[in-house]
N, C-alpha and C positions, 0 to 999 in steps of 0.2 A: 881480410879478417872480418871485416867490417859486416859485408855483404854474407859470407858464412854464417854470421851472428844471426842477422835476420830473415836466411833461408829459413835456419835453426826455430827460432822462433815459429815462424807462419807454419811450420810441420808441426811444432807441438798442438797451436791451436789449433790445427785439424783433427789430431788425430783426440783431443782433448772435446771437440763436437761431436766428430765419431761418437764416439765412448757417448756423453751423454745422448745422443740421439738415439744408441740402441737402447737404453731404459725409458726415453721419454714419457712414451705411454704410460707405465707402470708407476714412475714417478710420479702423475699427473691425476693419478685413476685418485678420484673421490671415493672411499667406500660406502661413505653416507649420502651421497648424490641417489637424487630420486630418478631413475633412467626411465621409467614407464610410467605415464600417468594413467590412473584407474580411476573408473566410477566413483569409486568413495572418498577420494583427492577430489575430485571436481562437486560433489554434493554441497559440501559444509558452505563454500563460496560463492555458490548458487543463491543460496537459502540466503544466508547473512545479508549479501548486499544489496541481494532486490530488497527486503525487510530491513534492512537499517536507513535505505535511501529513503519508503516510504514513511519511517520514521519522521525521520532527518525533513522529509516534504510537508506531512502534516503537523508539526512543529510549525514552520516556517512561514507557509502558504494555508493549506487545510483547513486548522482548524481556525483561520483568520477569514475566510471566503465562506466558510460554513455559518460562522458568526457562532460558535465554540468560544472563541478566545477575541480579545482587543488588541492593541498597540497602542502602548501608551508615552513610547519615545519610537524615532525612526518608523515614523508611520505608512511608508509611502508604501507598503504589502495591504495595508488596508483602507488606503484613498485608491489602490488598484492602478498604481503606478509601478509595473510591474517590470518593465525591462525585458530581457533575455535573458527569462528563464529556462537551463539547459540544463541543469542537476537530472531530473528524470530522463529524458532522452541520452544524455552520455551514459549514464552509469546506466538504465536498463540496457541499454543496446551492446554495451561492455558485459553486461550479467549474461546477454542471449549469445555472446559467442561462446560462454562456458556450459552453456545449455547445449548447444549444438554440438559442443565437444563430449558432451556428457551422453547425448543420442547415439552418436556417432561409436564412440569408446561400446556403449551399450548391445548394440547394433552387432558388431562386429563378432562379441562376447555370444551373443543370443542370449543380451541378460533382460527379458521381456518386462521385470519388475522396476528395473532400473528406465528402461526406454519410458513406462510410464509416466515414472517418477518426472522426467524430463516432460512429458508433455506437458502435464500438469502445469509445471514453473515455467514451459512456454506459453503456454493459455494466458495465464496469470499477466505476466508481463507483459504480453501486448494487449494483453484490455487494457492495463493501467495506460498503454504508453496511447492507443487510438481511444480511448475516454477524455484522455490528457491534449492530446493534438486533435484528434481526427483524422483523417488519409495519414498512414504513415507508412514507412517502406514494409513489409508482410515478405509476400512472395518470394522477392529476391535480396532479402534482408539478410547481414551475414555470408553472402556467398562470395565475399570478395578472393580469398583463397582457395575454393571449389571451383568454382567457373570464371573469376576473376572478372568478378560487375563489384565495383568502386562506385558507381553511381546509381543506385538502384531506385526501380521505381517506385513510386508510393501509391496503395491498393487504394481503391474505395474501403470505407469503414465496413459497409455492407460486407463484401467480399471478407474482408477479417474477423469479421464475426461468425461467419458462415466456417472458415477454419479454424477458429479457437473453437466453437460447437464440435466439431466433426474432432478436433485433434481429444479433445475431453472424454469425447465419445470410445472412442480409439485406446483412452490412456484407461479407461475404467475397464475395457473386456484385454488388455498384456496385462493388468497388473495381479498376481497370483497366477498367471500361466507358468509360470517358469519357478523353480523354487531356489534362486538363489537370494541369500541375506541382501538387505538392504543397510548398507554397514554409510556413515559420515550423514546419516539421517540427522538433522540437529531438529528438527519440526516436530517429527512422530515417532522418533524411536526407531525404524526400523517396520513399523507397524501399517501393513500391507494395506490392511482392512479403512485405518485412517482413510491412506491417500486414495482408495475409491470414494470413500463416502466426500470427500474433500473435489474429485473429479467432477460428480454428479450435483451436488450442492453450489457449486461453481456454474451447473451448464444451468440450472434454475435462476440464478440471480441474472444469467449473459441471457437467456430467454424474455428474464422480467424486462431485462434494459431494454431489450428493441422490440417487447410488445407492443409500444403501438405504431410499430412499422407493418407489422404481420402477424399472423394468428399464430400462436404460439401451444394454444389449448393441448393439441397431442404429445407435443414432445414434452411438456411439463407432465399431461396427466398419463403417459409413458413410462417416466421415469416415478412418478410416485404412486404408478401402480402396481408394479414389479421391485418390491423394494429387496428382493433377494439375488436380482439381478442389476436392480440400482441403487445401492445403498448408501444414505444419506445423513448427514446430521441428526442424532436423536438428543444430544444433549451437550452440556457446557464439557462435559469431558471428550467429544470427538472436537473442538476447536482448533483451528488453522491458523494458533498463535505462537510467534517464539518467543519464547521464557528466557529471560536474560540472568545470567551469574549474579553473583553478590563481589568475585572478583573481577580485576581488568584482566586481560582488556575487553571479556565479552559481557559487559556490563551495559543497561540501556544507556541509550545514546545520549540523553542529556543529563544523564548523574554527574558529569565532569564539566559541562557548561558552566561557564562563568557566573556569578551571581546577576553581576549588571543585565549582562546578554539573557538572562531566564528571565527576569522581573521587566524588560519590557513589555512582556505579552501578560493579560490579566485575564479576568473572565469578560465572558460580553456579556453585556446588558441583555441581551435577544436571550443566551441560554438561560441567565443567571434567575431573570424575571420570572420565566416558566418552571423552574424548578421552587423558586419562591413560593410562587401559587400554587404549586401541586402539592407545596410543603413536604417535599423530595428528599428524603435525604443523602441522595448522591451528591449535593451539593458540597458535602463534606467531603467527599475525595475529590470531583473537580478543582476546588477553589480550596480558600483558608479564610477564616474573618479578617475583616480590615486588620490592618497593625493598630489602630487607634481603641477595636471593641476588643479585640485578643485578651485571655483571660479575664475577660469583666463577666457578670453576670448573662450579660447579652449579647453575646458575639454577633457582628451583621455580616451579611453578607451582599457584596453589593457590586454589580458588573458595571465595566465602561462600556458606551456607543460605541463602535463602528464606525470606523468612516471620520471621526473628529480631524483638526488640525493638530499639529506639535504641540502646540499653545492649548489650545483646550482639551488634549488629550491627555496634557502633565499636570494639567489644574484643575482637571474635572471633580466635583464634589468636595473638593477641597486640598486635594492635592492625593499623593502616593497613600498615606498612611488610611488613606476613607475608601481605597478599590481594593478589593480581593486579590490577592497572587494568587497563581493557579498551584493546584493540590500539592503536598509534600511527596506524596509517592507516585509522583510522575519527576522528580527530583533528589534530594537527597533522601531521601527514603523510599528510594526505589531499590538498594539492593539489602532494603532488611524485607520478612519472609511477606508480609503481606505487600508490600513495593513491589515484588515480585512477581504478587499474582495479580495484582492490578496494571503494572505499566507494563505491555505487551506490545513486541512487535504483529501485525495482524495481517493477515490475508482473507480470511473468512472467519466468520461463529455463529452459535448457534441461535442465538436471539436475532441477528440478522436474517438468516433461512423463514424464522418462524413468520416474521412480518412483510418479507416475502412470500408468504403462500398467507398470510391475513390476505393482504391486498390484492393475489387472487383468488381468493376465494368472495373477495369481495366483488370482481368485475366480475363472475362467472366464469374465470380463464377455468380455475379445475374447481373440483366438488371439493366438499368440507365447510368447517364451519366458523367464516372468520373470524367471528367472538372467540370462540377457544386457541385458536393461531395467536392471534391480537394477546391472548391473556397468557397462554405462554410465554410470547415473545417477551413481554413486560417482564414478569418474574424471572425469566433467564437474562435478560441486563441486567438485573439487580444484583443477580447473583454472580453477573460477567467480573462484578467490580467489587465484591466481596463486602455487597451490604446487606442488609436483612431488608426485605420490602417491608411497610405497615402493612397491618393486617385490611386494613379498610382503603388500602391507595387505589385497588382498580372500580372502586364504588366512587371516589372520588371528582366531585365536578372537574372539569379538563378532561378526564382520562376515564371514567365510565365511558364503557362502548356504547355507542350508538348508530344504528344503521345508517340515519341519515347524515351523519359526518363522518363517517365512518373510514372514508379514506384519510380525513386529517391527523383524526387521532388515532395512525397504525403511522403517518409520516410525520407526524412531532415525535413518537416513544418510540419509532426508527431510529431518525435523528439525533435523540437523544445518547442512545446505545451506543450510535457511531462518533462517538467521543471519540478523539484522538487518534484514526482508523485512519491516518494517511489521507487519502482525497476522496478514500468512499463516499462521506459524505455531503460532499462536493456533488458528484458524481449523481449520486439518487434522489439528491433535493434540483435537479439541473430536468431531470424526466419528472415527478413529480411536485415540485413547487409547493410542499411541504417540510417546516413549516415557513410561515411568512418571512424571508431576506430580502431586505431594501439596503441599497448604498447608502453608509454614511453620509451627512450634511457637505461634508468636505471632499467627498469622491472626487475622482480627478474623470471618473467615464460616462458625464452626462448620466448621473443617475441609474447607471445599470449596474448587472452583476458580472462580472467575467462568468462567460461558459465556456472557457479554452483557453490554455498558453496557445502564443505564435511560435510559429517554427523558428529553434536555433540560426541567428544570425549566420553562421558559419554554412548551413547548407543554402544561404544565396550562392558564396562560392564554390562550395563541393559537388555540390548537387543541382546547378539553379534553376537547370530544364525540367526535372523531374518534378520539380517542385513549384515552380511556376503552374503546368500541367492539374499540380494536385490543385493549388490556390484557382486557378481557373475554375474547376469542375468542383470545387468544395463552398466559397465565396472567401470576399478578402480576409488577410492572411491578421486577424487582429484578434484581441477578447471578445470582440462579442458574436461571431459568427459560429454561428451553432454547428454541432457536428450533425451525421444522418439520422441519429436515434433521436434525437432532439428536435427534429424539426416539426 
């Protein structure tokens, strides 16, 4: 009886798996499960991550190395004690397999607007990441589930520049071939016309950079001589900035930073002095007056060095209450309406372009007439950060043009503009050595400035021949060895 029972049994449970296994599927089926991923799934994740890491970088590093901003607890980003730094290489090279998949999806579609779109944001990210290292993997970068290289190799910067040039080129004549919407656009709407003049504005500034490796004169005066075929930045309204919510969670990056963790970084002394004397009033959205002159008659304004110790960087002047905190609406007033239009994630604008074609117009790369470039450029930063210029600023000692300094003063009110711009401005004072940046008293690098992260720790073991290869043919793998544009 016993044994019957339990035939009994194991027959029900069969036939009880039967039964559910012929519905399984059905049972199982998500209806809201996303089964195909499209172009406009992969955009919006594109956009955000590469722009919120450069964020999130020139916060951190940027505009510390620019001498933008100080430390004035947890110093060692500005004694250039810098460690393994990996933030930009994970997360771009994370952002470039959704690129690839965005090409790739694009590709397949024959959606020639969309493939652009992708080249573009692949442009973009490998300048940041071979500005930021130098030799980094290009070529066979991503192809681990294509062709299955896990260990790929790393290009000369040369060679990467020469295919961000050509892919830009590329991205500027698909885009408007094809007439399908460009829908999860979070940058430009959708708005075709943007992402060429954003292609072309981009191959000008990757020209400027390795101008003086190679004559660049035609392809710059190429493109800005055909502007119906290469159309460019004409104003602060074609800008290659995202505009962050007033809700989460697509709110700028540091609206929800901790109080402590914001107020270690102040103004530096290096900006804070030059807008002093220019009697600038940008200084008013970079910084805030001391907490000690706040609401008095006489609010000051007043940056820390560079480079101090712990000790003299918490007691400088007299302590917290005598330094500037940097501006409100690059913090909690960033998401009411003017926050908004001042603290931007960036990739390119227009007052960068314009001091880009000052400055050649001033070595003779293309024709035109730097003065007018130079004076544009100024009024469109003014206007980048939603202040009024004075009427008399570009007559003003410092910053009236001058031929014979001519390149300085288009590389300080560069400089100036690329406030908070991620590593750009890292990046163009590194080729031009405008304006003056000296290591703090306290530097830990003998006196010099970093011109480069070293490679992630991790590709000693992932990757260590490739990489080795690159540190051979590039020079050692530290801060101060320059990349090929640099040299």
């Amino acid at each position: 009886m016993k044994r019957k029972s339990i035939i009994l049994m194991i027959a029900a449970v069969l036939i009880s798996a039967t039964s559910c296994d012929k519905n399984f599927e059905d049972i199982n089926d998500d209806p809201y499960a996303i089964l195909e991923v499209t172009p406009d799934l992969l955009l919006p994740t594109v956009i955000r991550g590469s722009v919120n890491q450069m964020v999130n970088e020139g916060w951190s590093i940027g505009n510390i190395v620019a001498q933008h901003t100080a430390k004035i607890q947890f110093v060692n980003e500005d004694r250039y004690i810098w460690g393994d730094r990996t933030g930009v290489w994970n997360t771009l090279y994370g952002n470039l397999r959704d690129v690839y998949n965005l090409y790739a999806l694009s590709e397949a579609a024959s959606f020639n607007n969309y493939k652009g779109v992708a080249l573009v944001m692949k442009s973009w990210i490998f300048s940041v990441l071979t500005d930021t290292y130098g030799d980094v993997p290009y070529s066979e970068a991503i192809r681990g589930k294509t062709d299955d290289i896990h260990q790929p190799a790393y290009d000369p910067q040369e060679q990467i520049y020469a295919g961000i040039l050509a892919d830009l080129n590329t991205a500027n004549e698909l885009l408007g071939s094809t007439d399908e919407a460009i829908n999860g656009d979070i940058l430009f709407g959708g708005d075709i016309m943007a992402w060429r003049k954003l292609a072309n504005s981009l191959q000008l500034r990757y020209l400027m950079r390795i101008s003086g490796k190679r004559d660049v004169s035609a392809d710059m005066s190429r493109i800005l001589g055909d502007p119906a075929q290469y159309p460019v930045f004409q104003s602060n309204g074609d800008n290659a900035t995202l505009e962050y919510l007033a809700e989460a969670p697509n709110q700028f990056p540091l609206h929800t930073a901790r109080v402590g963790s914001f107020d270690e970084f102040r103004l530096s002394k290096n900006l804070g002095d030059r807008l002093l004397d220019f009697e600038d009033p940008r200084i008013t959205v970079f910084a805030r007056p001391t907490a000690a002159s706040a609401g008095t008659a006489n609010p000051e304004y007043v940056g820390v060095p560079n480079g101090l110790s712990d000790v003299d960087a918490l007691g400088y002047n007299g302590g917290v209450q005598n330094v500037s905190r940097i501006g409100a609406l690059f913090y909690e007033d960033a998401i009411t309406s003017r926050g908004r239009n001042v603290a931007k994630g960036y990739i390119m604008g227009y007052p960068e372009l314009q001091f880009i074609l000052a400055e050649a117009a001033q070595k003779g790369i293309i024709g035109g007439d730097a003065e007018t470039y130079y004076k544009q450029g100024v009024a469109a930063a003014f206007e980048y950060v939603d202040t009024e210029m004075p009427a008399d600023y570009l007559s003003r000692p410092g910053v009236a043009f001058q031929p014979a300094n001519a390149l300085q003063l288009i590389g300080t009110q560069k400089w100036i503009a690329l406030f908070f711009t991620g590593l750009e401005a890292w990046f163009d004072w590194r080729r031009t050595n405008y304006p003056e940046i000296e290591a703090g008293p306290s530097n830990q690098n003998n006196d010099r400035v970093p011109v480069r992260f070293t490679y992630p720790l991790s590709e000693q073991s992932h990757n260590s021949a490739n990489r080795e290869a690159a540190v051979a043919r590039q020079g050692a793998d530290d801060i101060n060895t320059k990349v090929w544009w640099d040299n």
